[in-house]
N, C-alpha and C positions, 0 to 999 in steps of 0.2 A: 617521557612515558611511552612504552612500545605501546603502538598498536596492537589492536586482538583483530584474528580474521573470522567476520563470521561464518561459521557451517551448520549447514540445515543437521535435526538428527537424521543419524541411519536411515527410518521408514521414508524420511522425504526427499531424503538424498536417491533412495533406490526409485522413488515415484518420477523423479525429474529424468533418471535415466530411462526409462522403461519409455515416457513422455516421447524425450529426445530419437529414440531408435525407432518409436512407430513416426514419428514426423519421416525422419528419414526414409524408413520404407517407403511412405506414400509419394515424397517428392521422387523417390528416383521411379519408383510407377509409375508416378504421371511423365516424366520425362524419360521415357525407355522408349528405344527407337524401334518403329514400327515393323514388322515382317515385309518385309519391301516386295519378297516372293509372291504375296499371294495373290489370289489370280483379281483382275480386273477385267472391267470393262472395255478397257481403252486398249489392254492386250489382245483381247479376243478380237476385236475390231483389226488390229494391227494383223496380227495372223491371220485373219480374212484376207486381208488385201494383198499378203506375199503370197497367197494360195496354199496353205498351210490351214485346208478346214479341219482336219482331225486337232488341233489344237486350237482353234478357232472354237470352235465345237466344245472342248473339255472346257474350256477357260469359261464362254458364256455360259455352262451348263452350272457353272459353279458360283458363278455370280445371281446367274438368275435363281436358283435353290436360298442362296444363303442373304438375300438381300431381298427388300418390298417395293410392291406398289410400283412406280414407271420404271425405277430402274431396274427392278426384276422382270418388268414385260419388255422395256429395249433388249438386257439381254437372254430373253426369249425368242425374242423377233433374230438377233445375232446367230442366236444359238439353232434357229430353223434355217436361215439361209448355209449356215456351216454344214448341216446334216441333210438338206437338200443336194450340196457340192459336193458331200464325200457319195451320196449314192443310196443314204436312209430315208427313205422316204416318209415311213412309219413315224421315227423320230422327228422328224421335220414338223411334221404336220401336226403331232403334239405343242411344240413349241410354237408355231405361228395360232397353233388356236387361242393358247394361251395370252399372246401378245394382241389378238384380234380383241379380247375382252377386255384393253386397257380402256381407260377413261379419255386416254390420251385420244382425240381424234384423227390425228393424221398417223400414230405408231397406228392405231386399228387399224387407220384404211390401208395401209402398207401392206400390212399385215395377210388382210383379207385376200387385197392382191393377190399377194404370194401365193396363200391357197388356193386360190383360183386357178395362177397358173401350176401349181405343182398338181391338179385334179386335169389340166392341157386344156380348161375352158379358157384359157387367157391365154394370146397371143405370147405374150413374154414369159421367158422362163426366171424365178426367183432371185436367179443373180444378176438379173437388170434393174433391178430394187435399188433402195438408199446403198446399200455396200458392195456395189459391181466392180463389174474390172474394171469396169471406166475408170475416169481423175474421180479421187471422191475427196472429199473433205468438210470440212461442219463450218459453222455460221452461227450468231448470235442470233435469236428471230425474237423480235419485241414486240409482236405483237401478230393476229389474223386477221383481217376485216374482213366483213360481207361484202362490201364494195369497193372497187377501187381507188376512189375519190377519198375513201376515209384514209387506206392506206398511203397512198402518195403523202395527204396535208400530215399525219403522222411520220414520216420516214423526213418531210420539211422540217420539223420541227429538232428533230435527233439528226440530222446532218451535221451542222457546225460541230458537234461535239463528238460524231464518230471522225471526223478529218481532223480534229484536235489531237485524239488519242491514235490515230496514224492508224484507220482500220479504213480508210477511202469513205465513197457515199453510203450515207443509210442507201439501200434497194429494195424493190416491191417485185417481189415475186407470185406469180400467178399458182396457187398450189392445190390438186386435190384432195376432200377429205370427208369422212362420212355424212358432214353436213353443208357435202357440196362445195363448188369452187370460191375460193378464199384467197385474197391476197397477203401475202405476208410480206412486215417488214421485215426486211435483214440487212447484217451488221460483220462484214470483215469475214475473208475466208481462212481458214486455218486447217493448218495438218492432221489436229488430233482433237479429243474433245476436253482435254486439259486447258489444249493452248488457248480453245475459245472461253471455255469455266473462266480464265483468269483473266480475259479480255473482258468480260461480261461482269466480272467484278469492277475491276476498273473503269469498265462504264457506271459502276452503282447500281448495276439493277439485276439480282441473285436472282429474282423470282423470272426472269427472261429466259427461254427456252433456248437449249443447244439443238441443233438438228443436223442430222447430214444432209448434205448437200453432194448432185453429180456435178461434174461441170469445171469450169475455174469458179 
């Protein structure tokens, strides 16, 4: 006896196509590779440091506009040290106001700095801040304490496991910040703030701050 094949009628046959094509659309939407061009964070940072503030300048101006909350006032605070070095002073000092009103305390006090010295009441001028010409580069920071007793037995405790994952000793850093001098832990120096993002997962702890750091 031949077999019979079964087939939906017409209406269901067309309903399973229509089904099948929006499936499709959406998987290759979520899988469509992203505009790699557009501007970042880590670009304008990069373009700071070859001296390159006019695009230094457009990149954080476009991060900071299109993006919230810290990472819109980091690049604020970018985006004033950029507009400070091209020679905008006006510009500048919009952007570092903005960045002073972060929640963040240490982006504020930076922040405030800067205006400080771009007004010539502060010894230093803007680009002796977190993104100078000096060495600069970021750091994993796990944490601030009030004192430094708290920080050290915290940076004992994440040692073993930052020389596990090949980032050297947890360090305590002495740092200021609007509510006063702070020690912080930190964690492995790196080039960019990618390199640390990804070091700082593989320590397992996403909620841990990136910063820059001068220095080695």
């Amino acid at each position: 006896m031949r077999s019979r094949t079964f087939r939906l009628p017409r209406p269901h046959r067309l309903a399973v196509r229509l089904v099948g094509a929006a499936t499709l659309a959406l998987a290759t939407a979520c899988t469509s590779t992203p505009d790699r061009g557009s501007p970042t964070l880590d670009r304008a940072e990069s373009a700071y440091r070859r001296g390159d503030f006019e695009t230094a300048s457009r990149l954080a101006a476009s991060v900071e506009n299109s993006s919230q909350g810290v990472i819109s006032e980091e690049a604020a605070y970018v985006h004033g040290l950029a507009a400070a070095r091209a020679g905008r002073r006006a510009e500048a000092r919009r952007a570092f106001e903005i960045a002073a009103g972060s929640l963040d305390g240490d982006l504020a006090d930076r922040a405030r700095r800067s205006l400080a010295a771009l007004d010539g009441t502060a010894p230093s001028a803007p680009a002796s801040t977190a993104l100078g010409t000096g060495p600069v580069g970021f750091t994993v920071q796990a944490g601030a304490f009030g004192t430094e007793a708290a920080a050290r037995s915290r940076a004992a405790e994440l040692d073993a496991a930052a020389r596990r994952a090949g980032y050297g000793p947890a360090s305590v850093r002495r740092i200021g910040s609007s509510r006063g001098t702070l020690w912080a832990v930190q964690i492995g120096r790196f080039g960019d703030r990618r390199q640390a993002g990804r070091a700082r997962d593989r320590l397992g702890h996403p909620e841990w701050a990136i910063e820059a750091v001068e220095g080695p």
